[in-house]
C-alpha positions in Angstrom: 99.4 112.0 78.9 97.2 114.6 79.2 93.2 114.2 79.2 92.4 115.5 76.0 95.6 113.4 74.6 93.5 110.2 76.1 90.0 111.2 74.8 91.9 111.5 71.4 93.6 107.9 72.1 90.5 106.7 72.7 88.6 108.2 69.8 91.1 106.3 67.7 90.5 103.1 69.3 93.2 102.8 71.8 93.9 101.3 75.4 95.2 103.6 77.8 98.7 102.0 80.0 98.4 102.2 83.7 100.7 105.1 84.0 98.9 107.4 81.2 95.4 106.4 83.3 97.1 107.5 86.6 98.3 110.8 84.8 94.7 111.6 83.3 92.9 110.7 86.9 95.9 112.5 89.0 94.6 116.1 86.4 90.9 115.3 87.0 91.5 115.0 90.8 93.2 118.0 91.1 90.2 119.7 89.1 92.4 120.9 86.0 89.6 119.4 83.5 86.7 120.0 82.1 83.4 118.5 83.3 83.1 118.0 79.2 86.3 116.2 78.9 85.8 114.3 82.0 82.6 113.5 80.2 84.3 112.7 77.0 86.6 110.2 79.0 84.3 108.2 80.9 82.0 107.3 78.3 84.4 106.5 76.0 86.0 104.2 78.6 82.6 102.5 79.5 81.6 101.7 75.4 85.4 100.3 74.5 85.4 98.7 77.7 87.7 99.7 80.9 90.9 97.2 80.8 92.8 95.9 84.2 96.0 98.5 83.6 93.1 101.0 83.0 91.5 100.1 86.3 94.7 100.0 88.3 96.0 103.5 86.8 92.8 105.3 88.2 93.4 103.3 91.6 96.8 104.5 91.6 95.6 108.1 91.3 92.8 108.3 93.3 94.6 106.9 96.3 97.4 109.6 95.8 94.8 112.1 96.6 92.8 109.9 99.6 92.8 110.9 103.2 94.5 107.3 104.4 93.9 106.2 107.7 96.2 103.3 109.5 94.8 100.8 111.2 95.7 97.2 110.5 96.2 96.1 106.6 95.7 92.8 107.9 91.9 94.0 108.6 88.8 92.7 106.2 86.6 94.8 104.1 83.3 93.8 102.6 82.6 96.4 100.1 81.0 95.9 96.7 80.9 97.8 93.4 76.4 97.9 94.0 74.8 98.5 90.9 73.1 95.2 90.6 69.4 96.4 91.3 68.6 93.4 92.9 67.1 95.2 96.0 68.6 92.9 98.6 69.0 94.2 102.2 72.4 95.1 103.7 73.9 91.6 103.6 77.5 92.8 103.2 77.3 94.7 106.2 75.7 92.1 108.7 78.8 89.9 107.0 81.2 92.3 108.4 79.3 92.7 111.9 79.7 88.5 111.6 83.4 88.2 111.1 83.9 91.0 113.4 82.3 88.7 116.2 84.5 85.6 114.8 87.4 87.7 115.6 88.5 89.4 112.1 89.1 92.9 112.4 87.0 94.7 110.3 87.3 98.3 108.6 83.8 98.6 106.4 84.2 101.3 103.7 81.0 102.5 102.5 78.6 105.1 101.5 75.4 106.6 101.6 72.3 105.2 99.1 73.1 106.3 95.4 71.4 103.6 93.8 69.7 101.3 96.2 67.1 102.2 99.1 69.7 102.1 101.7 73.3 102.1 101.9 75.9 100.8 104.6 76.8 104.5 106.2 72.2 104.8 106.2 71.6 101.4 107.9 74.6 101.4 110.5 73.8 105.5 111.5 70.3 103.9 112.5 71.8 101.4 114.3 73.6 103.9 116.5 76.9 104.3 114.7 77.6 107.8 113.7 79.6 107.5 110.5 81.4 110.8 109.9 83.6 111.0 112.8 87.5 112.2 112.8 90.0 109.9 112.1 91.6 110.0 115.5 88.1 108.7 117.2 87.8 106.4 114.3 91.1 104.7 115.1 90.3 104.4 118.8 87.0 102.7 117.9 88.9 100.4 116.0 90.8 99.7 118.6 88.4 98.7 121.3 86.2 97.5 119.0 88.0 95.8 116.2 85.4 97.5 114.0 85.9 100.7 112.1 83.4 102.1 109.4 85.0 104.4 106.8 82.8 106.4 105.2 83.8 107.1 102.1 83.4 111.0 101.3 85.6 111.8 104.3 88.8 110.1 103.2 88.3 111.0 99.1 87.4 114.6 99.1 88.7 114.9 95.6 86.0 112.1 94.6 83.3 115.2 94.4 85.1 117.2 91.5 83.6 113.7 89.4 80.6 113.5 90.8 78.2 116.4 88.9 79.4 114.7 85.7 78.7 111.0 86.7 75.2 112.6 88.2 74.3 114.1 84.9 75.9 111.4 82.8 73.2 109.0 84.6 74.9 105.9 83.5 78.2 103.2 85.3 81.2 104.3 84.6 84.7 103.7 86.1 84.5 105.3 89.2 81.5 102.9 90.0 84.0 99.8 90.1 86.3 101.8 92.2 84.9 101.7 95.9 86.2 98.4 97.0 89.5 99.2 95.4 90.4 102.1 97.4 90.0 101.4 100.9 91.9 104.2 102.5 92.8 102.0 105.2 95.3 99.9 102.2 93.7 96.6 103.8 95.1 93.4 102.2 92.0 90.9 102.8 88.3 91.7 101.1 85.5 90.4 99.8 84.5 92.4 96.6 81.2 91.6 95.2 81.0 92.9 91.7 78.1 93.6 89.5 79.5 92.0 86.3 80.7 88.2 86.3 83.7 89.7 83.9 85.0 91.6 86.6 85.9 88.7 88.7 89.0 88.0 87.7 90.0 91.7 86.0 89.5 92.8 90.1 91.6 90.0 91.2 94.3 91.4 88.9 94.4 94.3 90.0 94.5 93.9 93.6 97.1 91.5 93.0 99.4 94.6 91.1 97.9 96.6 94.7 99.9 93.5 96.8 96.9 92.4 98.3 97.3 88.8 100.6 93.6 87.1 100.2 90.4 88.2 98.3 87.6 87.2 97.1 85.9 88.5 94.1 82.4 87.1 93.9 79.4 87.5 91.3 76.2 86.0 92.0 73.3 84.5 90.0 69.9 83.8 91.1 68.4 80.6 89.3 66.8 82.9 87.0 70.2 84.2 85.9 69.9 88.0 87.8 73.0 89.5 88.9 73.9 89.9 92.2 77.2 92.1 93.6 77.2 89.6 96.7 77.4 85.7 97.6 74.2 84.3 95.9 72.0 81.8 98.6 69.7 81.6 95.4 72.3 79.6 92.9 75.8 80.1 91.4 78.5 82.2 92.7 81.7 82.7 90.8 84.8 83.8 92.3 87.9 84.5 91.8 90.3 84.0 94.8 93.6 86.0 95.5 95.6 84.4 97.7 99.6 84.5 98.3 99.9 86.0 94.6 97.8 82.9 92.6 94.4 83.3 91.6 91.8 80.4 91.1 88.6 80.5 89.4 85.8 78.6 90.8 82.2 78.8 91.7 80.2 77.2 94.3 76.4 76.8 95.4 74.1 77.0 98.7 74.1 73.2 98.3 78.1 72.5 98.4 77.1 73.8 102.2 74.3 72.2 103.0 72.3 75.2 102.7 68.9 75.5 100.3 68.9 77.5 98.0 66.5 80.8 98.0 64.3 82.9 96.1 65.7 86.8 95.3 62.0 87.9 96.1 63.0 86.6 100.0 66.0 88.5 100.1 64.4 92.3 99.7 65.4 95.0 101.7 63.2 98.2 102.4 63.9 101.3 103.8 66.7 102.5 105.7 64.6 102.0 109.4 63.4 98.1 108.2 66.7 97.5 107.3 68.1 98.2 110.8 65.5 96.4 112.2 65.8 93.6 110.0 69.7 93.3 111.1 68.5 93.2 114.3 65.9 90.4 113.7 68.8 88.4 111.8 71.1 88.9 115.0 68.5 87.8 117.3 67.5 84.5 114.6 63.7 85.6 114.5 64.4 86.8 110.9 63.1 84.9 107.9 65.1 81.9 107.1 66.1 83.0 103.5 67.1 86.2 105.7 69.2 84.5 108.0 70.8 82.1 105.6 71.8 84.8 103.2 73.3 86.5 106.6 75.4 83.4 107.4 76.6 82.3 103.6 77.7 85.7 103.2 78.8 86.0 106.9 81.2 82.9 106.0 83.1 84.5 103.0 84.0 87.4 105.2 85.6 84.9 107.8 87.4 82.9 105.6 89.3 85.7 103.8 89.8 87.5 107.4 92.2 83.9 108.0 90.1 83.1 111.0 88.6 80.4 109.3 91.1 78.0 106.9 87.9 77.5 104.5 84.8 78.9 103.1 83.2 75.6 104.3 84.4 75.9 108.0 83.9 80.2 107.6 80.2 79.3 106.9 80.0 77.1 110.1 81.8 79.8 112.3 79.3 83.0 111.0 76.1 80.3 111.9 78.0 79.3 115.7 78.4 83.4 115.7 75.0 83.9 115.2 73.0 81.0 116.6 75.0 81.5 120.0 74.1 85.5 120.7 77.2 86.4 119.9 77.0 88.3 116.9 74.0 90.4 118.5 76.5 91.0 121.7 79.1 92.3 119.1 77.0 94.5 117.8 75.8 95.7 120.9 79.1 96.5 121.9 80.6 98.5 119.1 77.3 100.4 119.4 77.9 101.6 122.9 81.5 101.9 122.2 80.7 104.4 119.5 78.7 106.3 121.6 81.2 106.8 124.2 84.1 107.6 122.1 81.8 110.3 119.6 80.4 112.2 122.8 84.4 112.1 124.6 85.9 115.7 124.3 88.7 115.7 121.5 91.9 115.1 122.6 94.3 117.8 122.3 
């Protein structure tokens, strides 16, 4: 199918298969349409709503064009789609710095600040990790480190023939559900926090189609009933759970923990410089409580999908023993002066 033959389909009211999706992405990645019929498409996906074979068809295609890098599929990621506005601070990444110090291996894909104050690839470059490094140092950071941040534009060059259109468009569209499905590492264990409590279980579909082992697809609610693309410490979180091929539905609260619950206003982030700091305060436990709570709930997830853990209950009690004990801050500290090393080393030739 080609794209005009989808906006047509869609004009008429139709769904698009996997395999037509995957044709009319594969043409758009290789920069054969448009930017009016790329227009055309997206926004005529986003009002009839984008369906899982749709989804999976534009996975399928982008990572046809991605840079991939091999590391260990049996590695975590913490990624979410954003796009909740909720302001919070970079509580998916201190999650990965947490089950990274439990033991998981961790390869972080992530991005600069589109939306939000401060992305992953802002925070962790003030930190001391440099971001947009070549594979081959990336891989032997992993590898001393267990820790490998993928930073996103490096690895999906062909994501920048969208991104005038989506920038001018100025509203979601498909390509903002598609970070967390298109880790070019092809790990098999994440936690995907999603902006829309629909997309729970349309997610866990299609990682299932991708062969994924264990996910987690979580949407939280703050007692007020605000979204949140992360595990809520301020009330419900719904998720849908991948695991060995059968998906669950459930949802849990800060209180099936032990844990109180929290107001969003406690959870704010600022600017990329506070935000460092702030991990740092978390890693050292002079945070805010609400701070440091929302670190270890979500801290827990990450474990218990990485297998470390065989629940979210006991994944909650390993990310507090990680933290409360130094040892968090000491992994951090380490893949810090890791990456420093391995960026200033001559390449190898």
């Amino acid at each position: 199918m080609t794209p005009r033959e989808a906006v047509i389909a869609l004009l008429s009211g139709a769904t698009l298969s996997a395999t037509d999706m995957q044709s009319v992405v594969r043409s758009v990645m290789q920069g054969d349409v448009p930017d009016a019929v790329i227009a055309a498409l997206l926004v005529l996906l986003r009002q009839k709503g984008e369906t899982i074979e749709e989804i999976y068809g534009a996975v399928q295609a982008i990572m046809e064009f991605a840079d991939k890098i091999s590391l260990d599929p049996h590695a975590i990621d913490t990624c979410g789609t954003g796009g909740d506005a909720a302001g919070t601070f970079n509580i998916s990444t201190i999650a990965a710095i947490l089950a990274c110090s439990a033991g998981a291996k961790v390869a972080k894909h992530g991005n600069r600040s589109v939306s939000s104050k401060c992305g992953s690839a802002d925070v962790l470059e003030v930190l001391g990790i440099q971001v947009e490094l070549p594979k081959e140092k990336i891989v032997e950071l992993f590898k001393q480190t267990r820790f490998a941040f993928l930073y996103a534009p490096l690895y999906h060059k062909a994501m920048k023939l969208v991104a005038s259109v989506r920038r001018d468009l100025g509203v979601r569209t498909i390509f903002n559900m598609l970070g967390p499905l298109v880790n070019p590492a092809g790990i098999l264990r994440q936690v995907v926090g999603v902006y829309d409590r629909e997309l729970t279980g349309m997610f866990a579909q299609v990682l299932r189609q991708q062969g994924a082992e264990h996910c987690l697809i979580v949407h939280g609610e703050t007692k007020e009933g605000l979204a949140l693309d992360e595990p809520s410490i301020c009330g419900a979180t719904f998720i849908s759970e991948l695991k060995d091929g059968i998906i669950s539905n459930y949802t849990v609260y800060p209180e099936d923990f032990g844990m109180k619950r929290r107001r969003l206003e406690e959870l704010r982030g600022g600017n990329v410089q506070e935000n460092a700091q702030l991990i740092w305060q978390i890693l050292d436990c002079t945070a805010p409580e609400a701070k440091i709570d929302a670190a270890i709930y979500a801290g827990g997830f990450a474990i218990y999908v990485s297998g470390v853990e065989p629940s979210l209950e006991r994944g909650i009690a390993r990310a507090r023993a990680e933290l409360e004990s130094g040892r968090a801050k000491q992994t951090l500290e380490h893949i810090i002066n890791v990456h420093r090393q391995v960026a200033m080393a001559a390449p190898t030739t």
